[in-house]
Phi, psi and omega in degrees: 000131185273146183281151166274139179284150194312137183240133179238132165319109182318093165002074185336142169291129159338135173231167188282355159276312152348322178249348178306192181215102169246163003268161178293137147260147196216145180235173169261162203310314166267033164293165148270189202265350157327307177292302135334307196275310159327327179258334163296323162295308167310327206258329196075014209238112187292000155203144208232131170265134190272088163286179187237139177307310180308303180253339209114336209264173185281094178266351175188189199231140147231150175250164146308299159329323174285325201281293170329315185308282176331284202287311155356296187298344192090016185247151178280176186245022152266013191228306192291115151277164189280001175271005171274347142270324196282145177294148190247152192055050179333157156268115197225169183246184170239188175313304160320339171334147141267167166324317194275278205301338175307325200266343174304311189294319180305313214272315200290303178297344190105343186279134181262358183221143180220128168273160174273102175275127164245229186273324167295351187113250160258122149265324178197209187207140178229130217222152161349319171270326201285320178272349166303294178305346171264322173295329176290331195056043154304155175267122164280008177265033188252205173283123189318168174307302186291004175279293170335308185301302196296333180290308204282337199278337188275339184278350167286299205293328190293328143001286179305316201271351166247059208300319214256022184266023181069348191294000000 
């Protein structure tokens, strides 16, 4: 006689406090954007939350992308301040997100980052791979996005330089 199988209580779904990236690094609206790029490197991190000095509280976002945009453009980015790019009044979730709604929210709007307000207020940050990987059920223990990225960009030129390689 065959066992029935065992009933286990269906899995709470992933929330963006699981995957989040805490602690925020955070810069103010009237830093410059020098400074941002600076603190993006050190963080390792591709988006920086814009507090208003006085209180703290989260008044935007800057991406990397906006900073990339800016130097495109011709501007130094030691002239530039950052409420002069950053999106202001972020679209942000709280901790209870589900995943699925995290990525709902991305893909409709477009956004690669979203911050996580919990009961205290900014908590983390959730960012486009974070939420791919939970959604995929990937080991987040592999090479970061930018690693990958610097792999996949040396295996197009080595590509190039060998056009006749047969793949």
């Amino acid at each position: 006689m065959a066992d029935a199988p065992a009933e286990h209580p269906a899995p709470s779904p992933a929330t963006v406090a699981d995957v989040m990236q805490p602690p925020v690094t955070v810069v103010e609206q009237n830093d410059h954007v020098a400074a941002a790029a600076y603190l993006m490197k050190r963080a390792n991190a591709t988006a920086l939350i814009v507090t208003q000095a006085q209180t703290g509280q989260p008044v935007g976002i800057i991406t990397d992308a906006d900073v990339s945009r800016a130097v495109a453009d011709g501007k130094n980015p030691n002239d530039v301040r950052i409420y002069e790019l950053m999106t202001a009044s972020p679209t942000v979730v709280n901790t209870t997100t589900s995943i699925r709604d995290a990525a709902m929210v991305m893909t409709s709007r477009r956004f690669r980052h979203l911050p996580v307000v919990g009961d205290t207020g900014l908590v983390g940050i959730v960012d486009i791979t974070d939420v791919c990987r939970e959604l995929l059920g990937t080991d987040t223990s592999g090479p970061s996005a930018a690693e990958t990225d610097r792999g996949e960009a040396a295996a197009v030129r080595q590509a190039s330089a060998n056009p006749a390689s047969g793949d």
